[in-house]
C-alpha positions as CSV (number, residue, x, y, z in Angstrom):
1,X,-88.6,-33.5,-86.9
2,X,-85.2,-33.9,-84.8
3,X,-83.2,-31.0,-84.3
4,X,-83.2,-27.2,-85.0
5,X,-83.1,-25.0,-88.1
6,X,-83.7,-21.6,-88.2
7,X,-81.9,-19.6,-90.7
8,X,-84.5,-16.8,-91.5
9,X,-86.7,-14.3,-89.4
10,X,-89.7,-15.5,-92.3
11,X,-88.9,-18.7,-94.4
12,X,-92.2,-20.5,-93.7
13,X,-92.8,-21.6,-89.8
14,X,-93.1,-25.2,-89.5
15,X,-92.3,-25.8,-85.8
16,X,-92.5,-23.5,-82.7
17,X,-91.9,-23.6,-78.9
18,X,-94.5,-22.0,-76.7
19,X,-95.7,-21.8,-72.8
20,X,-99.5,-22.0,-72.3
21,X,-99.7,-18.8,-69.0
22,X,-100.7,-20.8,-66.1
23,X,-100.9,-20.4,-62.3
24,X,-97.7,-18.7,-61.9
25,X,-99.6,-15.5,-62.6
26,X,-102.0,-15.6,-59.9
27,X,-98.7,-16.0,-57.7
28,X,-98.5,-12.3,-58.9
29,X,-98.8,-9.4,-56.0
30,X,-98.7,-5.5,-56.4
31,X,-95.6,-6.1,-54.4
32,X,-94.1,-8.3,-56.5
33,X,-93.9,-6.6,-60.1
34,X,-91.1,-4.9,-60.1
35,X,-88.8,-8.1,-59.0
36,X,-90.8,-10.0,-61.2
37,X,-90.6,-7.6,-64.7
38,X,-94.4,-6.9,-64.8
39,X,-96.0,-3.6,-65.0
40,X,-99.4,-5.4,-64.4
41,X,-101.4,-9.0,-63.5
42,X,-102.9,-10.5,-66.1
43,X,-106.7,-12.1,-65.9
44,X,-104.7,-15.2,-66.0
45,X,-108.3,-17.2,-67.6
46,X,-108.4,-14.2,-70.5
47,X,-105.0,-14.9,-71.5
48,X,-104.8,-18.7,-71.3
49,X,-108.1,-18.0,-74.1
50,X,-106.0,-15.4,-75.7
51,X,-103.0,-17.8,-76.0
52,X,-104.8,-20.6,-77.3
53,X,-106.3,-18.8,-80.0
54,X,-102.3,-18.0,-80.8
55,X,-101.4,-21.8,-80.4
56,X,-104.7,-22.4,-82.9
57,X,-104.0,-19.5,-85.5
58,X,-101.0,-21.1,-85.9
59,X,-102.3,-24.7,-85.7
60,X,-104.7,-23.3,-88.8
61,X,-101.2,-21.9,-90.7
62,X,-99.8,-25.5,-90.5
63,X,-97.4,-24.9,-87.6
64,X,-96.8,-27.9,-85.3
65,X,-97.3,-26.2,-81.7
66,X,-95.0,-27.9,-78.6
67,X,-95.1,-26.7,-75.3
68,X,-92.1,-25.9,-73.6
69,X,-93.6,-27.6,-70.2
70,X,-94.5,-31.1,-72.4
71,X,-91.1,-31.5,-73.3
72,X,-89.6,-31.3,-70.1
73,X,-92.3,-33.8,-68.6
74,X,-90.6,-36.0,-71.9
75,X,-87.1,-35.4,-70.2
76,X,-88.6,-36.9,-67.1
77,X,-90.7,-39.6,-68.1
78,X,-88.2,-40.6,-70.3
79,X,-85.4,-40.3,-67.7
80,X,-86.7,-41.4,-64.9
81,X,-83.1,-41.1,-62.8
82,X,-83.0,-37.5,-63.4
83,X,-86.3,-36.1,-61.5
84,X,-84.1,-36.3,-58.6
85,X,-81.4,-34.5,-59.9
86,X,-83.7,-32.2,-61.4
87,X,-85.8,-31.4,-58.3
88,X,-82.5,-30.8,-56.0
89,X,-80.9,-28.2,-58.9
90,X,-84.5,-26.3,-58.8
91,X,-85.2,-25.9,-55.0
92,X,-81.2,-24.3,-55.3
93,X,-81.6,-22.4,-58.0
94,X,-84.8,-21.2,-56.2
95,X,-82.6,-19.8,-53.7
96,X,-83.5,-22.5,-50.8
97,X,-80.1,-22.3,-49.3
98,X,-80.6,-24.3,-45.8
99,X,-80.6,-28.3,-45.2
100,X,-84.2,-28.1,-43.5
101,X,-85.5,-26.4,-45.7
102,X,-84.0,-28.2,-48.9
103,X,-85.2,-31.4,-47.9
104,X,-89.0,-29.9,-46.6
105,X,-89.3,-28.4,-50.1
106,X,-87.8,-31.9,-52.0
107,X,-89.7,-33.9,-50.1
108,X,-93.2,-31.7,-50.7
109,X,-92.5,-31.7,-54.7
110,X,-91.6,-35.2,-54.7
111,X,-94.6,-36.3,-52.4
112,X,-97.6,-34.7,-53.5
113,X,-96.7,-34.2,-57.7
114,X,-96.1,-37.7,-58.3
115,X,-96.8,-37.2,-61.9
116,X,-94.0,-34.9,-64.0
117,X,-96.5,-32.8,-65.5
118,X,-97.5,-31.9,-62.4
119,X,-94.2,-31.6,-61.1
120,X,-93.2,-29.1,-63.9
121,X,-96.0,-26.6,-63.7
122,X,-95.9,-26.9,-60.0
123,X,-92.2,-25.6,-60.6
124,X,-93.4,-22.8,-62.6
125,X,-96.3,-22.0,-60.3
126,X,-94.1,-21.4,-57.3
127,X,-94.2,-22.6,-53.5
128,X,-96.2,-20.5,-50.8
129,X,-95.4,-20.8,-47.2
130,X,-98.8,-22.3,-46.4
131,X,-98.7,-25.2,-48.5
132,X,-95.9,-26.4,-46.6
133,X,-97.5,-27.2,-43.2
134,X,-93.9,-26.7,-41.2
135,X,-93.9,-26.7,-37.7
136,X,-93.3,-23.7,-37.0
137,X,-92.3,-23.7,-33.1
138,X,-88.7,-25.2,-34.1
139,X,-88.0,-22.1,-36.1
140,X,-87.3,-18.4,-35.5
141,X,-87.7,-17.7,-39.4
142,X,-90.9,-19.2,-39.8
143,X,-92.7,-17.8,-36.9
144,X,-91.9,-14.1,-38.0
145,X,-92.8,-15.3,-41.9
146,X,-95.9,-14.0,-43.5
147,X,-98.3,-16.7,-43.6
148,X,-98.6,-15.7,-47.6
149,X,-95.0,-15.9,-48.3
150,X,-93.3,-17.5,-51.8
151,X,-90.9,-19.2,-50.3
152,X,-90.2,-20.3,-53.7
153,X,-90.9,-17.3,-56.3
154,X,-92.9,-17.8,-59.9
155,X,-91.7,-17.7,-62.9
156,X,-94.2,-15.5,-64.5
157,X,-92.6,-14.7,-67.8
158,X,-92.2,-17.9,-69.1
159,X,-94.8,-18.2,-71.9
160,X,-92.1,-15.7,-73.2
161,X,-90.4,-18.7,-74.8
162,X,-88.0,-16.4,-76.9
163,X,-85.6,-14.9,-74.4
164,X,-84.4,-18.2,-72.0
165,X,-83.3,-20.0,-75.6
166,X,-82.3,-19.5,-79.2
167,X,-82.3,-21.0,-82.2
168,X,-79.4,-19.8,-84.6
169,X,-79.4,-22.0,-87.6
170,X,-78.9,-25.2,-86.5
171,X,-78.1,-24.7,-82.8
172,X,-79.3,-22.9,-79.7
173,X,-77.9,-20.5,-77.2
174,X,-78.7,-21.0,-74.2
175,X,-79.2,-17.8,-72.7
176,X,-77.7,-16.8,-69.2
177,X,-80.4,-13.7,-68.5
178,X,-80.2,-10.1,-67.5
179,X,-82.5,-10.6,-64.4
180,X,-82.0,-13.6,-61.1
181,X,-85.9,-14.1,-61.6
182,X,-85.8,-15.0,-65.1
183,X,-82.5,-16.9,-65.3
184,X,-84.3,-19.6,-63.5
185,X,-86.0,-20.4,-66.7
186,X,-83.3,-21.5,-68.5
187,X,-83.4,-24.7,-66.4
188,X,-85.9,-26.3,-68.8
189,X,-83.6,-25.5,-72.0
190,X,-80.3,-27.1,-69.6
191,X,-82.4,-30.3,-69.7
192,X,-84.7,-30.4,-73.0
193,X,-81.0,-29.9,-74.8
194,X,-79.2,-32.3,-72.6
195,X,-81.5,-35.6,-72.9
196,X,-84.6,-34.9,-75.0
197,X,-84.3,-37.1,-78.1
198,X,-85.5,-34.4,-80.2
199,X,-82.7,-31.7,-79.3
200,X,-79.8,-33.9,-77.2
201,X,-77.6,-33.8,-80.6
202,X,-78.2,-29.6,-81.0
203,X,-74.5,-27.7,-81.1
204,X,-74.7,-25.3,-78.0
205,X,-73.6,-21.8,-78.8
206,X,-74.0,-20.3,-75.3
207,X,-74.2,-21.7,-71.8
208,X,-76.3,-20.2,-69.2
209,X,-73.4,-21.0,-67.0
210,X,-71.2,-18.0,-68.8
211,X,-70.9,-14.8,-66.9
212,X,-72.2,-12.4,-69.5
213,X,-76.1,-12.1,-70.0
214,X,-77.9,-12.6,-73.4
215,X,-81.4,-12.7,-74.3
216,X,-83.4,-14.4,-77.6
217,X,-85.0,-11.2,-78.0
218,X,-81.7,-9.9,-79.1
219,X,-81.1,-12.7,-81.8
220,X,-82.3,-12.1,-85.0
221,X,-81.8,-14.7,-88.1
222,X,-81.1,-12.6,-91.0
223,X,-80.1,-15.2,-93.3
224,X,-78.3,-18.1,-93.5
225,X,-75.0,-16.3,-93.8
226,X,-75.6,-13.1,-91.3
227,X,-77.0,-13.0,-87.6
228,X,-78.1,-10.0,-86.0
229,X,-77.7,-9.7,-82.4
230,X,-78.8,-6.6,-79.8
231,X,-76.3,-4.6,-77.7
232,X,-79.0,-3.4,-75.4
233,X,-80.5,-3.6,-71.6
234,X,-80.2,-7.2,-71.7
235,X,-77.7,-8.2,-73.9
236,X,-73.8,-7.1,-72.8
237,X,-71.1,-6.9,-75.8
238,X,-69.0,-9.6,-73.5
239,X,-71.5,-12.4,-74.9
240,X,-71.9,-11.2,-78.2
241,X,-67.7,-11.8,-78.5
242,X,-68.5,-15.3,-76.6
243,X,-71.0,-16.0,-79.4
244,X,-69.0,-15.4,-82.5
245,X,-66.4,-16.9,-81.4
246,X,-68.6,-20.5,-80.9
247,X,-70.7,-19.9,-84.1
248,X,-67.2,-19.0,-86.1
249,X,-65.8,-22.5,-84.4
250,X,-68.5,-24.7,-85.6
251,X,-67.6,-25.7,-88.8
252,X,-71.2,-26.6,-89.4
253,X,-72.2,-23.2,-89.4
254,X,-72.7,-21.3,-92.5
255,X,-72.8,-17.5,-90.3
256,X,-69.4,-15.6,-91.3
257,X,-71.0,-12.4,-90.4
258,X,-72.7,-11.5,-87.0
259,X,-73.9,-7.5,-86.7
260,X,-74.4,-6.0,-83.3
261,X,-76.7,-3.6,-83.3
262,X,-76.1,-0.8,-80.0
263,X,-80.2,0.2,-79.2
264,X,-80.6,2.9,-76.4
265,X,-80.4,0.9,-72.7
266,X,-84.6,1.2,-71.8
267,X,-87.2,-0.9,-70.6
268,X,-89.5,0.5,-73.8
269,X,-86.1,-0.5,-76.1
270,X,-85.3,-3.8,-73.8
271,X,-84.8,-6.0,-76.7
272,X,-83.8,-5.9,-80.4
273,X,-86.9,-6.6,-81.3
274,X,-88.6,-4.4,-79.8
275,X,-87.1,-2.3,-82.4
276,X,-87.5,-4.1,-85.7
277,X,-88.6,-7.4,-87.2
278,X,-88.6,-8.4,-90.5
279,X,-91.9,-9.6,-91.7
280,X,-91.2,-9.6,-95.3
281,X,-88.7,-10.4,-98.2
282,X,-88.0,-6.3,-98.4
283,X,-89.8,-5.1,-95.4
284,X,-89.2,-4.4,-91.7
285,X,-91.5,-2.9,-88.5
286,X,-89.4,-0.6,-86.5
287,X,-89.4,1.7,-83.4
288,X,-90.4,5.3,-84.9
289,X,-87.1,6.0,-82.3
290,X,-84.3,4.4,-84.0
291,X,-84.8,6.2,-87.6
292,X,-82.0,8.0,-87.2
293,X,-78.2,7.4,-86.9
294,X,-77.4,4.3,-86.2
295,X,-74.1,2.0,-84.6
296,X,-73.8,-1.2,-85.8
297,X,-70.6,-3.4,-85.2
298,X,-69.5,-6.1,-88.0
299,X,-68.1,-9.3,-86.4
300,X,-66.5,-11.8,-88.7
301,X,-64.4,-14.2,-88.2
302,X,-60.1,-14.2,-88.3
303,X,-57.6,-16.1,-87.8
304,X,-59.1,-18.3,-84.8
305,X,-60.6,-15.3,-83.3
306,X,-63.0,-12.4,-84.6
307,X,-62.4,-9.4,-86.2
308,X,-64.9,-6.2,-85.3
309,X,-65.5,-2.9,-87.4
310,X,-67.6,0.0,-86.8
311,X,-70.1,1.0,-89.0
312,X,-72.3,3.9,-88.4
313,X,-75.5,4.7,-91.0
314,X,-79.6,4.5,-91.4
315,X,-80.9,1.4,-90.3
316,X,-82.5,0.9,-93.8
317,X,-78.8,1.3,-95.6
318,X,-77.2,-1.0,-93.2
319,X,-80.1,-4.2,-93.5
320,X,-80.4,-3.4,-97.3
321,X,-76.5,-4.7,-97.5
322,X,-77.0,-7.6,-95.9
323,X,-80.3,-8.7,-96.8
324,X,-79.2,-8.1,-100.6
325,X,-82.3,-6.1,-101.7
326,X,-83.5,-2.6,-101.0
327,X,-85.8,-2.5,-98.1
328,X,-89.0,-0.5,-96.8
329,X,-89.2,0.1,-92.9
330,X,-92.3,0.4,-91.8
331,X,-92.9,2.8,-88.7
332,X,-95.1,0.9,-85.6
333,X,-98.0,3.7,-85.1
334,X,-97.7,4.9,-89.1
335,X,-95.6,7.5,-88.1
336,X,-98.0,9.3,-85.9
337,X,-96.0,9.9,-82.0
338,X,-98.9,9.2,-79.8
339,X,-100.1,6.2,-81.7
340,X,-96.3,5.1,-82.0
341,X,-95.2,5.4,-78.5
342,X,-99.1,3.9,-77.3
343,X,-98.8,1.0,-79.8
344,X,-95.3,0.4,-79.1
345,X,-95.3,0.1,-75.5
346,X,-98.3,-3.3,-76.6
347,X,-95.5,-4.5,-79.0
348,X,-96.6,-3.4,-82.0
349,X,-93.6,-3.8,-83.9
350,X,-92.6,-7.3,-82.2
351,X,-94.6,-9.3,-85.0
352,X,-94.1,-13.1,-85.8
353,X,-93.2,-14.0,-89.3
354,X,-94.6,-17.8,-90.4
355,X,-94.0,-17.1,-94.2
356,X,-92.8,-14.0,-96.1
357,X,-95.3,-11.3,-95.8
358,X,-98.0,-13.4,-93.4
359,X,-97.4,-11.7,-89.6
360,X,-99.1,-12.8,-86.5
361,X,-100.0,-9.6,-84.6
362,X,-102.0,-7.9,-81.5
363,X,-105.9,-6.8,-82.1
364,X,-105.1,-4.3,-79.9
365,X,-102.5,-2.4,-82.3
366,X,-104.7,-1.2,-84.7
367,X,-103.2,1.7,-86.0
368,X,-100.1,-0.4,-87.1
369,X,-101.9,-3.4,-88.5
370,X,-104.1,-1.0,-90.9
371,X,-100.3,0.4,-91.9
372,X,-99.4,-3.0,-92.3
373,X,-102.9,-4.1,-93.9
374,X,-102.2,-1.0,-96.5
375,X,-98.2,-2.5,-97.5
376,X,-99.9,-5.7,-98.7
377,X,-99.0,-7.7,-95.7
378,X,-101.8,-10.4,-94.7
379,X,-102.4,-10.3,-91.1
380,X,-103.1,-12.9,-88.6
381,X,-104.8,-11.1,-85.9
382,X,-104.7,-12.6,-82.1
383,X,-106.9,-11.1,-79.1
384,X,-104.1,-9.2,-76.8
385,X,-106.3,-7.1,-73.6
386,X,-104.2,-9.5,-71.3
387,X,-101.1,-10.8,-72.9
388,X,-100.0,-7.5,-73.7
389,X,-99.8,-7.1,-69.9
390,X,-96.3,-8.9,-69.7
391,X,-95.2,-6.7,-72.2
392,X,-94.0,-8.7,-75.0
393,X,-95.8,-9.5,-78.7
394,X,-96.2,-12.6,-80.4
395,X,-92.3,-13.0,-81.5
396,X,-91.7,-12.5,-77.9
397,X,-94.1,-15.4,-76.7
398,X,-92.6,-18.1,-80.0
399,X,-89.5,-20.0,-80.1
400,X,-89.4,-21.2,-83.8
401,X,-87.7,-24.3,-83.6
402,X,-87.7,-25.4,-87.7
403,X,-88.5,-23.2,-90.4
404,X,-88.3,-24.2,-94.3
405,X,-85.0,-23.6,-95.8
């Protein structure tokens, strides 16, 4: 199953991306949360169980599961000449800006993870001072170095596989992000859609060389015909006018109409959605917060550029003209505020759709499921006490890579 297509929030799941949590979570510190976006460490053996029973729900719904870590070891086995080039990008990326250190840090990866899987978790896990074994009387740095120091940091929020990559239609954005810590991610999608055989051919919508940050929690497939994107704490109106104007020049794109949506700039409203997704023909899960007013830009193409037009309304008036249908939005919390803003902050509106009205969602949210249960929508219910820690739900930690047209 070459290539991309995803041209629906909830035509049936066939093929998704995900990150099994490993070791870079125990590479978490109190110190380090805030520079890393957690609010809290995950028992890193709970949620590898908890995200397995995820991969296997799905396994069980007939979704094909690949790992965003396999496929780049595929890049690398397959490529052999490009470990190196791989390996030097990394340690820079990583912020390893001197020649000694460079070529310690090269040398270590190259010389003890002979093996690319091991080579691509090890870049995940991160790089502590003591597994280095520098001499330290040649340098000034490392003598006044904590003995427990990252010298290259985690990357804790990958098995949040939606935000470094998109799928729109039948291409990808590649997603330059808001934060330094997680804009090292998108390495993986440079390569995977550079020389894996599976997605080398994919049209590229976005670099994660642009200036402007995006995120794949802002991109929603509506239809086949209209994309939905976030203006929002991670997503700046710059890329959304970068976007249109790639999608609008691809004449194998069937989007003419691309809606920005402007949600309010905080960390409990980071990402579109975080405020709604659609989990049936006629129904949506939304932030109790958004129900009122609403702006929403229309981008369409014209000429060889894009047109814009404000559009202000209810959230349910402006979806109900592009999905074609009336449509029912369904509160996260059932309306009630403490459940709401409780449930919300453990992404109880950030559901993934595999097939119109079947939702994978968090145990933990129970309040919202039985709301959910009650509108006739069959639930696929995954254990959540430490994957909610990363704040982000099940459509956060997916990257549907084919669904059925």
């Amino acid at each position: 199953m070459a290539g991309v297509n995803v041209k629906s929030e909830i035509k049936p799941l066939k093929r998704v991306l995900l990150h099994r949590p490993g070791n870079e979570l125990l590479n978490l510190t109190p110190n380090t949360l805030e520079e890393l976006l957690f609010d809290d460490i995950p028992f890193l053996k709970v949620a590898q169980e908890e995200h397995d029973a995820f991969a296997q729900a799905l396994r069980d719904n007939g979704v094909e599961v690949v790992y965003l870590e396999d496929l780049m070891t595929e890049v690398l086995d397959q490529n052999p000449d490009v470990r190196e080039t791989f390996l030097k990008q990394f340690i820079e990326e990583a912020g390893i800006r001197t020649d000694r250190y460079q070529k310690i840090i090269f040398d270590y990866l190259n010389d003890n993870y002979p093996e690319n899987k091991d080579l691509v978790l090890k870049t995940m896990e991160g790089i502590n001072l003591t597994e280095l074994h520098t001499d330290k009387s040649n340098s000034l740095v490392d003598l006044v170095s904590e003995a427990s120091k990252m010298v290259v940091a985690p990357m804790p929020n990958l098995y949040f596989t939606r935000d470094n990559f998109a799928m729109i239609g039948n291409g990808v954005s590649i997603n330059r992000m808001y934060s330094v810590t997680r804009n090292r991610e998108t390495i993986y999608g440079e390569y995977i859609f550079k020389y894996h055989p599976d997605f080398k051919d994919v049209p590229q919508y976005y670099s994660r060389y642009n200036t402007f940050h995006i995120e794949g929690g802002d991109i929603l497939n509506i239809n086949d015909h209209v994309l939905a994107v976030g203006i929002s704490q991670r997503t700046e109106p710059d890329a959304i006018d970068a976007l249109a104007h790639n999608i609008f020049n691809d004449e194998t794109s069937p989007i003419d109409t691309i809606l920005a949506f402007n949600i309010p700039n905080n960390r409990a409203m980071m990402h579109l959605d975080t405020v709604f997704t659609q989990i049936d023909t006629d129904k949506f899960t939304i932030h109790p917060g958004i129900m009122g007013p609403l702006t929403v830009f229309e981008i369409t193409p014209e000429g060889e550029g894009i047109k814009v037009k404000e559009m202000t309304g209810k959230l349910e008036d402006i979806l109900e003209k592009y999905v074609g249908m009336p449509v029912e939005l369904i509160p996260c919390g059932g309306g009630d505020r403490i459940a709401a803003e409780r449930e919300q902050w453990n992404d109880g509106s950030n559901t993934l759709c595999i097939a119109p009205g079947t939702v994978c969602v968090y145990e933990r949210n129970d309040v919202t499921n039985k709301v959910l249960e009650e509108k006739g929508i069959k639930l696929i219910v995954i254990p959540s006490a430490e994957l909610s820690r990363g704040r982000g739900g099940p459509r956060c930690m997916s990257m549907p890579i084919w669904r059925e047209d």
